[in-house]
C-alpha positions in Angstrom: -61.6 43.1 -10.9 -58.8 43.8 -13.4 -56.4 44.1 -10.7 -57.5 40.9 -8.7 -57.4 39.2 -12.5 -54.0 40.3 -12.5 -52.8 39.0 -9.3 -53.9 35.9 -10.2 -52.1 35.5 -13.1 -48.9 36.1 -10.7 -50.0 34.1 -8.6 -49.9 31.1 -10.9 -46.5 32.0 -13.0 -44.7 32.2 -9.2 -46.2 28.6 -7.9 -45.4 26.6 -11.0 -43.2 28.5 -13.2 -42.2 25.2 -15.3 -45.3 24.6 -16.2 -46.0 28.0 -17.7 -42.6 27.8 -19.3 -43.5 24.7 -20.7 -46.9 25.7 -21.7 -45.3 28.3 -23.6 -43.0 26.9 -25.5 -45.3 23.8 -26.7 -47.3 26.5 -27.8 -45.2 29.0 -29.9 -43.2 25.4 -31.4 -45.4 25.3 -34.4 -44.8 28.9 -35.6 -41.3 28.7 -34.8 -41.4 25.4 -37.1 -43.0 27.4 -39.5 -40.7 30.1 -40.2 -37.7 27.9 -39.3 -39.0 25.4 -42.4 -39.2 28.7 -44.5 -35.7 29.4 -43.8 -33.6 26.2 -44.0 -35.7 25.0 -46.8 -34.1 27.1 -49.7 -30.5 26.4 -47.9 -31.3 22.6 -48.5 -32.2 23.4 -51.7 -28.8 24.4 -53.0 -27.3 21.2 -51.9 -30.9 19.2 -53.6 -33.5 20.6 -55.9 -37.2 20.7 -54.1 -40.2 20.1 -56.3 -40.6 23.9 -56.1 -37.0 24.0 -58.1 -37.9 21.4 -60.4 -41.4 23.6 -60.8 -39.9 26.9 -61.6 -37.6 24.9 -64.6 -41.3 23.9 -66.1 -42.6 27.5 -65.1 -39.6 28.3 -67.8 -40.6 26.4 -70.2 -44.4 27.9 -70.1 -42.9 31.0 -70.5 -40.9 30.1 -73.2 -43.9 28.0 -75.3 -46.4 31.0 -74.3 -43.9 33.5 -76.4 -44.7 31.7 -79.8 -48.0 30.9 -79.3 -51.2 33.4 -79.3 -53.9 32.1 -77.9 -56.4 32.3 -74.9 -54.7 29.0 -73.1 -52.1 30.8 -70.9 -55.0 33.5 -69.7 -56.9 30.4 -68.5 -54.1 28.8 -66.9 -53.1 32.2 -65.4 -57.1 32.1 -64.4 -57.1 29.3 -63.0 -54.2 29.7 -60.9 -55.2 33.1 -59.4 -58.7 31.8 -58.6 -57.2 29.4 -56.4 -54.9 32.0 -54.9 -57.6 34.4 -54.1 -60.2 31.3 -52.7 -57.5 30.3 -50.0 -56.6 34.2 -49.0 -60.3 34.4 -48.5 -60.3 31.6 -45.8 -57.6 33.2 -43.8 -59.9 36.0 -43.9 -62.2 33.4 -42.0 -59.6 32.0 -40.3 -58.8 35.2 -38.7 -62.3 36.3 -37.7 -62.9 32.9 -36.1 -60.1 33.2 -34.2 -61.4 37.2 -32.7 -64.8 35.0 -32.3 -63.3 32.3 -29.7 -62.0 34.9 -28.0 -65.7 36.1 -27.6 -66.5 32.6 -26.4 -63.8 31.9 -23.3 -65.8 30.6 -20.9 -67.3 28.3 -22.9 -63.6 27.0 -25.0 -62.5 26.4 -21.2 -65.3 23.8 -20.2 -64.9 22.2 -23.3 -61.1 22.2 -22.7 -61.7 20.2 -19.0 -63.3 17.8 -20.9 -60.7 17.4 -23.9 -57.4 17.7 -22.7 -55.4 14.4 -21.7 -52.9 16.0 -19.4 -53.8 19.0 -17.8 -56.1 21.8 -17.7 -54.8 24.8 -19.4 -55.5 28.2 -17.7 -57.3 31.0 -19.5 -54.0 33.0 -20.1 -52.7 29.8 -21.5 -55.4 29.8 -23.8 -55.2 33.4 -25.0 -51.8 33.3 -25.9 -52.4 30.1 -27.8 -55.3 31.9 -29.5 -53.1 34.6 -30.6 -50.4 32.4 -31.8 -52.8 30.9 -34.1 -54.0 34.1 -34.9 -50.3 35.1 -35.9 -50.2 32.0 -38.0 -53.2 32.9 -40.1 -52.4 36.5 -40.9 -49.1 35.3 -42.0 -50.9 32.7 -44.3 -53.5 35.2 -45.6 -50.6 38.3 -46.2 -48.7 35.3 -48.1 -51.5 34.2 -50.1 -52.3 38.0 -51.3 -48.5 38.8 -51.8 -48.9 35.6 -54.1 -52.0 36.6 -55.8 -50.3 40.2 -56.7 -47.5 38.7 -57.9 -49.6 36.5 -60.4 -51.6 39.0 -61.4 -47.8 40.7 -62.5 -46.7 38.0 -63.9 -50.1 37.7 -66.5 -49.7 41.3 -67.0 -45.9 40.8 -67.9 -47.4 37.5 -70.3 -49.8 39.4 -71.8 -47.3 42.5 -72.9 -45.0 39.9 -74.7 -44.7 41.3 -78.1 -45.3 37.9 -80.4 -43.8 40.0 -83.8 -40.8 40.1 -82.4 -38.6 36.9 -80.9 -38.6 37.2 -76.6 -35.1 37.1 -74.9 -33.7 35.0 -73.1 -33.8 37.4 -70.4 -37.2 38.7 -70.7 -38.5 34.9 -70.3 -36.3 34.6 -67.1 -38.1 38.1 -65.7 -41.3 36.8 -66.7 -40.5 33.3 -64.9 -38.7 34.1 -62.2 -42.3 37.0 -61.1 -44.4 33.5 -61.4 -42.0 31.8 -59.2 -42.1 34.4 -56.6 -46.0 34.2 -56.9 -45.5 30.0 -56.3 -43.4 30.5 -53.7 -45.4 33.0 -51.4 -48.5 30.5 -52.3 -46.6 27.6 -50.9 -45.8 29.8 -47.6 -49.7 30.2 -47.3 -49.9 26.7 -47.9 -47.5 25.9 -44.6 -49.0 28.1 -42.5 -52.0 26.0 -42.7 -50.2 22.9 -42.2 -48.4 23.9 -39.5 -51.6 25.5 -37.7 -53.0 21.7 -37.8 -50.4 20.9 -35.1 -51.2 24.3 -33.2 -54.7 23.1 -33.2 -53.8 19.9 -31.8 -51.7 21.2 -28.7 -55.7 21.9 -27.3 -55.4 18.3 -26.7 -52.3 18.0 -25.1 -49.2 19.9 -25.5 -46.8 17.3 -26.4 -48.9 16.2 -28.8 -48.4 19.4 -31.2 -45.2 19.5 -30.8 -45.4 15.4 -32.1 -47.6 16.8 -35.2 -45.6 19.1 -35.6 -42.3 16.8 -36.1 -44.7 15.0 -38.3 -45.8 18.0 -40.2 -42.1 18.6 -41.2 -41.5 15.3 -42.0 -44.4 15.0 -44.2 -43.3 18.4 -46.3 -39.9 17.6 -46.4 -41.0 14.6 -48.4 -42.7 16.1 -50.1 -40.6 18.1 -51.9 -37.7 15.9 -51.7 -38.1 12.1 -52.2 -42.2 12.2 -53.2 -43.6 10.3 -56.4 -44.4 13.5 -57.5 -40.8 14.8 -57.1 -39.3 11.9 -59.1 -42.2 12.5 -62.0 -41.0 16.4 -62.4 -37.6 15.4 -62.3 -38.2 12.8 -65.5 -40.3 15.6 -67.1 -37.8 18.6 -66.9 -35.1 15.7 -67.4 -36.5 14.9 -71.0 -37.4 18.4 -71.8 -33.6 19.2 -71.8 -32.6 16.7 -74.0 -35.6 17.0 -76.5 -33.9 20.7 -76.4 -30.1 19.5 -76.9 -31.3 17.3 -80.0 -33.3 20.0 -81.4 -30.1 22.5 -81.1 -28.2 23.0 -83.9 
């Protein structure tokens, strides 16, 4: 049977070899979006600071306020940040074993596939390979989201040894800084993966169309973090912060 299975598959890639080529490439587009996004992204942001950039300036500042101050408030905030780390890691966890389960489930993903797909029907191979694409994107998501939660935890553990009888260098709040940035950027990579998986899911309907969300998915972060509401409101904030500093200098 496995043999037959096998020259089946042949079969197909040698009678309609665009359409396999095709089928793959609509289908691996959103994770190649996804790690290309991750890679241009801090190249644009050289030439124009993201939200993230803007982010890690107030990620300073918290730093630098949390030194002369000793109270519970940045163990909450710390708190509260991790909790949310460690709730979305646990959904890729989910995300991962759903993904083993559909492939438990085949035959009946294919007949609701002939009744959901606008173009074509997708063969069985087709649909394992799309499975395990998906299945790439959501162990990337959940190792991001677990790299970010260790790196938090570091970063409350480097907070908490700040010795408050003494005054903090500059340097030491940079260390301490730059470790929660690391942790915020490794939470926003989580964060894509699941964007991006939106338009994986969508190339069940038709093909073209994830590649289309896709395109949309990149436009949507790119705003984001470059021309949003919430980019121009960070961008006042850190802009007044440094000249409440310049008037306080001596």
């Amino acid at each position: 049977m496995a043999i037959a299975r096998a020259d089946a598959i042949v079969g197909s890639l040698l009678r309609h070899p665009e359409h396999h080529v095709t089928t793959l490439f609509t289908s691996i587009f959103p994770l190649l979006a996804y790690l290309a996004y991750n890679i241009i992204v801090p190249q644009v942001e050289k030439l124009r600071p993201s939200l993230s950039v803007i982010m890690n300036m107030q990620r300073r500042r918290w730093v630098a306020n949390a030194t002369r101050r000793e109270t519970p408030f940045d163990a909450i905030l710390s708190g509260n940040i991790m909790q949310s780390v460690s709730f979305l890691a646990s959904t890729a966890v989910l995300l991962v074993l759903a993904v083993f389960a559909v492939f438990g489930q085949l035959p009946t993903l294919m007949e609701a596939l002939d009744s959901l797909s606008l173009d074509r029907v997708y063969t069985v191979v087709d649909v394992q390979l799309h499975l395990v694409i998906m299945l790439t994107m959501f162990v990337l998501a959940f190792f991001a989201f677990t790299l970010s939660l260790r790196q938090f935890n570091h970063f409350c553990i480097m907070l908490g040894a700040i010795d408050h009888d003494r005054v903090t260098t500059e340097e030491e709040i940079d260390a301490i800084a730059r470790m929660n940035g690391l942790g915020a950027r490794n939470f926003n990579s989580g964060i894509r993966a699941y964007y991006f998986s939106v338009s994986a899911t969508a190339w069940f309907v038709s093909e073209w169309l994830a590649v289309a969300v896709c395109l949309v998915t990149v436009l949507v972060l790119a705003h984001r973090e470059f021309f949003s509401s919430a980019h121009r409101t960070a961008a006042s904030a850190a802009v007044m912060a440094a000249r409440h500093r310049k008037d306080r200098a001596p």
